[in-house]
PADREN-303753 format. One record per residue (C-alpha): x, y, z. Coordinates in steps of 0.5 Angstrom, whole numbers, plus 500, padded with zeros to 3 digits. Each point is the difference from the previous one (the first is absolute). Example, Ala and Ser with C-alpha at 12.3 -4.5 7.8 and 13.67 -1.06 7.14 Angstrom:
2
525491516 502507498 
This chain:
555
893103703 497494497 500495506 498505505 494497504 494505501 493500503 494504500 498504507 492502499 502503507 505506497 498498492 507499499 504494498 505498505 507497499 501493504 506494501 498494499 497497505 500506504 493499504 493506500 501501507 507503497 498504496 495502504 505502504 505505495 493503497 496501508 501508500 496500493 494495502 496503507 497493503 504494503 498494495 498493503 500497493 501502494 496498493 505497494 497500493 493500504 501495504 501500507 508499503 503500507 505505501 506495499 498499493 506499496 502504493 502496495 497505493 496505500 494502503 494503501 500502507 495504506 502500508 493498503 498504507 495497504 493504499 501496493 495494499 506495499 505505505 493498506 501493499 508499500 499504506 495495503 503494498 507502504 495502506 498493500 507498500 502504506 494497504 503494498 506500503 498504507 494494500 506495499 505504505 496501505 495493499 505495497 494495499 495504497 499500493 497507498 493500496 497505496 494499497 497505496 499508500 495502505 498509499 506503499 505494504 502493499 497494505 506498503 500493506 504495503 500494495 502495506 496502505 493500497 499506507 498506501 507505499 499504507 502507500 507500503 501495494 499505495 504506505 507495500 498499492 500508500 505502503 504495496 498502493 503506502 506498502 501496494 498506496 505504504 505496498 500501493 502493498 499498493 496495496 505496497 497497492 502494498 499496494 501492500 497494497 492498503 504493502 505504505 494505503 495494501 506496504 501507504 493501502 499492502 505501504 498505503 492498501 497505494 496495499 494504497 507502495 502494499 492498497 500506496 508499497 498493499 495502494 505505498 502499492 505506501 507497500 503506505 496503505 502507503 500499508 502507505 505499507 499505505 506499505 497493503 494498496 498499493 493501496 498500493 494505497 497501494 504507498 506504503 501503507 504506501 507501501 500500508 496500505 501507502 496502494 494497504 499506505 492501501 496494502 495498506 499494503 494499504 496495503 494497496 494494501 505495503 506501496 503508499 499505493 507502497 499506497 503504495 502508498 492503499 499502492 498507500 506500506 505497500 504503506 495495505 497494499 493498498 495499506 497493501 493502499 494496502 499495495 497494504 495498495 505499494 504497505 495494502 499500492 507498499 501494505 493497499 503499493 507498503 497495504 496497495 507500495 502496506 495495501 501499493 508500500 501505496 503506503 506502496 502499492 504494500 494496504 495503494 505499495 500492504 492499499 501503493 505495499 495494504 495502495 496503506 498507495 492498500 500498508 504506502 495504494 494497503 500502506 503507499 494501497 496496505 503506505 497505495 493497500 501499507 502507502 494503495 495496503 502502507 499509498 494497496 497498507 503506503 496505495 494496501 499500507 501508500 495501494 495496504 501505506 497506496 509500497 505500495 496502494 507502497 505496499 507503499 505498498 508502500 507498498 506501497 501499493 500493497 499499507 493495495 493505503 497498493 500494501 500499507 493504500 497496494 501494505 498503505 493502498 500492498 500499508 495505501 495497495 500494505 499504505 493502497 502507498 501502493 506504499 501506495 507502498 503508498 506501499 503507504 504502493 493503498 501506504 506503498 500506498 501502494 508499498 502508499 496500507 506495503 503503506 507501498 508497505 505504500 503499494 494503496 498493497 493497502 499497507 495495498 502496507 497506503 493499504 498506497 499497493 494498502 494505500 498499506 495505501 495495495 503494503 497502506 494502498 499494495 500495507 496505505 495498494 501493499 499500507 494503501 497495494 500505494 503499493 507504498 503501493 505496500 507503496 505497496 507502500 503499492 508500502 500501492 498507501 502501506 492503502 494497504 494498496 493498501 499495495 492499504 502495505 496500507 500497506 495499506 501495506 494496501 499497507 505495500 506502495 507502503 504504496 507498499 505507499 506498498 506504499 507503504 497506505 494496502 504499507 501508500 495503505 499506496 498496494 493498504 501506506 491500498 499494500 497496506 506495503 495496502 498499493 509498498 502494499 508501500 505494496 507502499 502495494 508499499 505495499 504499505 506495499 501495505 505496497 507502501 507498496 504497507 500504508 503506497 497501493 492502500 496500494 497507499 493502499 502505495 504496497 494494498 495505499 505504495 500493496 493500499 500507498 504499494 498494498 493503500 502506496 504497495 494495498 494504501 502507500 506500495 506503505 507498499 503497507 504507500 495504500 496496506 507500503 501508499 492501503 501496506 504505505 494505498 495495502 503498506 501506502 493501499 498494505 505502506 496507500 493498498 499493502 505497505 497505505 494497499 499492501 500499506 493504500 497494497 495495502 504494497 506498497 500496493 508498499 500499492 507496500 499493498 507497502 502496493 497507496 508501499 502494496 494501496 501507498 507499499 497497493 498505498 505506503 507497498 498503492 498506502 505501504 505499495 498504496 503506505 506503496 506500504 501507497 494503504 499502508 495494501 505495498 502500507 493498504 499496493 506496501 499499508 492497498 504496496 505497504 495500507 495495494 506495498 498498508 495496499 498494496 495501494 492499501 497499494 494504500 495494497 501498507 495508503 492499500 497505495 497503507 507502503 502506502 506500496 496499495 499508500 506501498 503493496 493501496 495494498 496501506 492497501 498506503 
């Protein structure tokens, strides 16, 4: 028939007759035998839907499961709702916060209270979550005008809701209900809560840690880790984006439109300087003691190591020592020598790209004062050279090493410690969207990436995008492990840095086909930036770190 309403199913690899107006978790429901996992959402023309998605014409349809990327954020995002409504069922006059990931977990605490959350809190807290889950109630979609949705979270005192939906040009807003309470995220939740059957809640600094299934398995939750430095990285920033009243998007977006960009600007860069200078002085008393000849430092990707180590040697110099930077890229080893992953591809995340053998014996021999043939790595050809460079470490140079496994014990096992001198560099967002909806860390160094790649490397938005699961899967195993052996934490993040690069991302983003898997991370990318008020990028001094990735830098 002519009039007859089909869609694609990637799951089956077959087109599917619907009804208008018949719902994906309908049709999940006639197709279930031939599909082997329960879905928590569903991608509709590479774009991420709620199982309640309507049809209307035809579609290209894939049911998600929660071990996807977009399956593990549904999954966290109606996790945090939950917690929500037993925060609310059992301290009415609480108002549940999560302000940032910590590890494998979420930082949760009491907005109100401003109190250490004591063990028997987080207990009732647990044991409610389970009941809720237990009682597999749906989370309920609606869709209404952002003037009705604002009055319903006024009412209710959302007041970090109603300062977002205020700066909101959307004129519907989706928002969820879950028996009593109501919420809005920025994607979709499952259809129940009783898709929501492994999570752990423990209690944390003077909050509590919500912890989700764990990655490799998803059978028990994620354990909490120690993550104590990164932690205080984290609120020592926070407090500062308080001092300054900038603590969510709608307060930045209200400096932004006070014209306070170049006070706000200055002292992110002044923080910078403040916190560089203070490692500097670190390196210096150590070097002094007969220590710290070797300055290693280590972080994720786009996490900003270049030129967090340009200007790091800057501070040294002040110091009365004379830095000489390498970069640990020029000890791989030969490309065909790459370690291989599981699929048979290069594994160049892998520690054992480097040579470690001549890394070692090149630094035992600085170290004893001699001079080492310095190798260069041509990425072109994918093989060391040795183009007649030297180093020698004269009696007041340190040396800088860069690169991702300088945390990595095995890297410098042959190495003295008292010789190391640690900083894990990453950009840790302190910023979040409301109480329930947090910037990711991965989100912003993922914008710097694909903006760096497309202007100087040349890559489209959908090849960073498709890149970007290896090398994150990369991070969790070869870096994550490792930050908190260092000695000093440097947070890269400058907090208006997303109204900046949304200047440039937004072009590159759009040039995502919507016929390709990479639309759906575009398009998120794409709707989370329309958050924020723009800054021109005349308004970022050529020294910022930024800059790195933005291009016009000074350093």
């Amino acid at each position: 028939m002519d009039n007859e309403l089909k869609i694609f199913c990637t799951n089956i690899g077959e087109y599917v007759d619907v009804e208008g107006g018949e719902t994906l978790q309908h049709v999940y429901e006639r197709i279930k035998e031939r599909i082997k996992f329960r879905p928590i959402s569903v991608m509709v023309n590479n774009r991420d839907k709620h199982l309640a998605y309507p049809l209307y014409g035809p579609k290209h349809v894939e049911f998600i499961d929660r071990s996807s990327t977009s399956g593990r954020r549904t999954y966290t995002r109606s996790l945090v709702m939950i917690l929500h409504k037993a925060t609310k069922d059992l301290f009415p006059d609480e108002r549940l916060a999560v302000p940032h990931a910590i590890g494998k977990g979420y930082f949760c605490t009491f907005k109100h209270n401003h109190s250490r959350v004591y063990g028997a809190t987080v207990k009732a807290l647990k044991q409610r979550v389970k009941e809720i889950i237990a009682a597999d109630m749906p989370f309920i979609r609606h869709e209404r005008p952002t003037i009705e949705v604002l009055d319903m979270f006024r009412k209710r005192g959302m007041n970090d809701k109603v300062r977002f939906l205020s700066y909101s040009k959307q004129l519907y807003t989706v928002y969820y209900e879950l028996d009593n309470i109501i919420d809005s995220f920025q994607g979709p939740l499952a259809p129940t809560t009783g898709h929501i059957d492994t999570f752990d809640l423990v209690p944390y600094k003077d909050g509590m840690l919500l912890l989700c299934p764990d990655s490799e398995n998803p059978s028990v939750p994620a354990k909490a880790g120690k993550h104590e430095k990164i932690f205080n990285a984290f609120m020592e920033r926070k407090a500062i984006n308080h001092i300054i009243n900038v603590s969510d998007v709608s307060e930045l977006n209200k400096a932004i439109k006070a014209k306070r960009v170049s006070e706000i600007i200055n002292i992110a860069e002044t923080i910078h300087s403040q916190v560089l200078s203070a490692i500097a002085t670190q390196i210096a008393d150590r070097f002094k003691r007969g220590g710290a000849r070797i300055v290693l430092i280590a972080g994720p990707s786009s996490s900003g190591k270049t030129t967090s180590t340009k200007r790091l040697a800057t501070h040294l110099v002040t110091k009365f020592l004379r830095p000489k930077m390498i970069s640990l890229d020029n000890y791989f080893v030969n490309r065909v020598d790459t370690p291989l992953d599981e699929n048979g591809e290069y594994d160049f995340e892998n520690i054992h790209t480097v040579d470690l053998a001549l890394f070692n014996q090149h630094m035992k021999e600085l170290l004893e004062g001699k001079e080492v043939k310095m190798p260069t790595y041509n990425f072109e050809t994918g093989k060391r050279e040795y183009r007649g460079n030297t180093l020698r470490l004269e009696a007041d140079n340190v040396l800088l090493l860069e690169g991702l496994h300088c945390l990595n014990p095995e890297l410098t096992q042959f190495i003295p410690e008292e010789q190391k001198f640690r900083i894990y560099v990453s950009a840790l967002a302190t910023l979040n969207i409301d109480d329930h909806n947090w910037i990711s860390t991965s989100d912003c160094r993922l914008l710097r990436c694909i903006v760096r790649d497309y202007k100087s490397r040349g890559y489209s938005a959908q090849e960073t995008i498709n890149r970007w699961p290896r090398v994150r899967k990369g991070e969790e195993k070869w870096i994550f492990p490792y930050q908190e052996n260092a000695d000093a934490i440097f947070n890269s993040s400058i907090v208006c840095e997303l109204p900046v690069m949304k200047q440039y991302a937004l072009p590159i983003l759009e040039q995502v086909a919507p016929n390709v898997p990479e639309h759906s991370e575009a398009h998120r990318l794409l709707t989370f930036l329309q958050c924020f008020e723009p800054i021109s990028p005349r308004d970022v001094p050529k020294t910022s770190l930024l800059r790195e990735f933005m291009g016009g830098g000074a350093i």
